[in-house]
N, C-alpha and C positions, 0 to 999 in steps of 0.2 A: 409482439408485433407493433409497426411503429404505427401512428394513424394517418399516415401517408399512404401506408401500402392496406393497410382497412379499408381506406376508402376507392383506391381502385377496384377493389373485387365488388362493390354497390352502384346496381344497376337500380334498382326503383326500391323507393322511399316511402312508407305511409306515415304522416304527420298527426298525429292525433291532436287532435284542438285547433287546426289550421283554421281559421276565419279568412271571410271574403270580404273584409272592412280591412281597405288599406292603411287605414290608423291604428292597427292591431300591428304588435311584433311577428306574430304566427304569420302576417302576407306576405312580408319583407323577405320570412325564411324560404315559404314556397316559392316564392316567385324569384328569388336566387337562384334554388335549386334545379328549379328548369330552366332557367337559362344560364346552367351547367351541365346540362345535356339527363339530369336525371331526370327518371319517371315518377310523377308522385303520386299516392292516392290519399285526398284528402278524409278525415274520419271526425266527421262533425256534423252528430244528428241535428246539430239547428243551420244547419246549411245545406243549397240543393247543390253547388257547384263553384269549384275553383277556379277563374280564370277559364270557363269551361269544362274543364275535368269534375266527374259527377264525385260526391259526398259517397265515399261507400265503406265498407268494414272491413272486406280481407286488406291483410296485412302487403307492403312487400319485404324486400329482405333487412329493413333496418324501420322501427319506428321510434319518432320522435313526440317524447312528449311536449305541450308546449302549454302547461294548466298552471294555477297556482302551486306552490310546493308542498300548499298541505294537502292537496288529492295524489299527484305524484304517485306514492307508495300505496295508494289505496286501489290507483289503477294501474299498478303494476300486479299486485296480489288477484285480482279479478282478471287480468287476461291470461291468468294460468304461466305466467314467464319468470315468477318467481323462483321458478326451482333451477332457470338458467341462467342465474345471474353470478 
């Protein structure tokens, strides 16, 4: 599958690590992606809310890590999605 056509079938996005400090890389990504028409849900227990959209856990159909790269595989193994990779 090419990632052209991956990304047309993704309708909402959960960002894990998205920060609401526009000096962060994580804002730049969010704040792209809805104004690319996706839905996102931010997942960042040290923040109440993205641009408005609340900090919350369920996933949607694609997340993005956005941590240093030595947690990465640590919180891939903990959200149980290791075994679909």
């Amino acid at each position: 599958m090419k990632i052209e056509n991956f990304f047309n079938n993704i309708k909402s996005i959960a960002i894990v690590g998205l920060s609401d400090n526009p000096e962060r890389p994580s804002f730049e990504v969010g704040k792209y992606l809805m104004r690319h028409g996706f839905k996102i849900f931010p997942v960042n227990p040290n923040i109440d809310n993205f641009l408005g959209i609340r900090s919350i856990f369920p996933f949607g159909n694609l997340a993005i890590l956005i941590v240093p790269k030595i947690f990465s595989f640590s919180l891939i193994i903990k959200s149980g999605s290791i075994n679909k990779i």
